[in-house]
N, C-alpha and C positions, 0 to 999 in steps of 0.2 A: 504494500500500500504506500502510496507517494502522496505528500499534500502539495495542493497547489494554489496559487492565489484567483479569485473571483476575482473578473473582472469589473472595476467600481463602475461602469457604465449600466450593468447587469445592477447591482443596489441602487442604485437613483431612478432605475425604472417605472415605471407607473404599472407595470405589467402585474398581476397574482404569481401564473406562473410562468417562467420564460426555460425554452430550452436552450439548454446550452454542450456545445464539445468542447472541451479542453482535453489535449493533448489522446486526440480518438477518442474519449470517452463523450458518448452523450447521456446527459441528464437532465432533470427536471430542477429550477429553484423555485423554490416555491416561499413566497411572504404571504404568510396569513395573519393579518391584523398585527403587523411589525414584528411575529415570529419568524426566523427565516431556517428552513428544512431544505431536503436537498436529497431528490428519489429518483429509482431507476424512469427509464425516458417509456419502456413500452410497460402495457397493461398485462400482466401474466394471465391474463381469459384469452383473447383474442390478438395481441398484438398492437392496442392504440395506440397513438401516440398522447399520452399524457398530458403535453404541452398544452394541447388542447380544451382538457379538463379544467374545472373550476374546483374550489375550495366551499364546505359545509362544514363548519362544526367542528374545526382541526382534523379534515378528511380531505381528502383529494379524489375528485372522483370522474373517473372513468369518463370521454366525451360519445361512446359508443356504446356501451351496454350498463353503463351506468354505476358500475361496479366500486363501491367505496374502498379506501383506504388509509388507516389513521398516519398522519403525517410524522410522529414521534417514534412511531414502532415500524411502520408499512403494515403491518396485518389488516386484512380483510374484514370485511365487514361479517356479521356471525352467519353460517351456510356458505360462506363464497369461498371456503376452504383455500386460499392463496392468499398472496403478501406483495408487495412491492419492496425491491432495496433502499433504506436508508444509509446514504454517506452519513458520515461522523463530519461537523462544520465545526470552524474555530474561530473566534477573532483575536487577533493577531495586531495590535499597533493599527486600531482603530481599519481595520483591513478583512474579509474575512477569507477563509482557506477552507477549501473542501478536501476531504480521504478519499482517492480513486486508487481502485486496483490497478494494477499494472498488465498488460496483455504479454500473453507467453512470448510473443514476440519481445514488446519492452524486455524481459527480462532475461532473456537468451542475448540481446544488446549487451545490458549493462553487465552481464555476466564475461562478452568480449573487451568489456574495456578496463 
């Protein structure tokens, strides 16, 4: 897991949730009533894209089938037997940082250098 810096244009935004890629990874930021969270980009039902969805009740929910998920944990809403991933955020010197995995590749990289 690598942390890396959000970009401050993404926190001034006006947006709920905005997707975003850094460094290949895409995810979801999510500000809900000036909490800021930080979840996998597709829906584990069907594949949506998240971005899409809007926030209820510190839940992020699905713009296709509707499908809730609480923004602290990712788990599903109760019956919907699945989860979305939540990154671990930090702020950092008024700054904040997200935890992304690393892809086999990344790591076969930093393993040749």
């Amino acid at each position: 897991m690598k942390w890396h810096k959000i970009p401050s244009a993404a926190l001034t935004s006006s947006a709920a949730i905005q997707l975003l890629r850094i460094d290949g990874k895409a995810f979801c930021l999510v500000n809900d009533h000036g909490e800021w969270y930080a979840t996998s980009a597709k829906c584990p039902h069907a594949g949506a894209n998240l971005g899409e969805g809007w926030c209820e009740q510190g839940q992020l929910v699905c713009p296709y089938h509707r499908h809730h998920f609480d923004l602290s944990i990712g788990k599903g809403a109760p019956g919907q037997y699945n989860a979305v991933r939540v990154y671990p955020l930090e702020w950092r010197d008024n700054e904040l940082y997200i935890q992304l995995p690393q892809s086999l590749w990344q790591k076969c990289l930093s393993l040749l250098k």
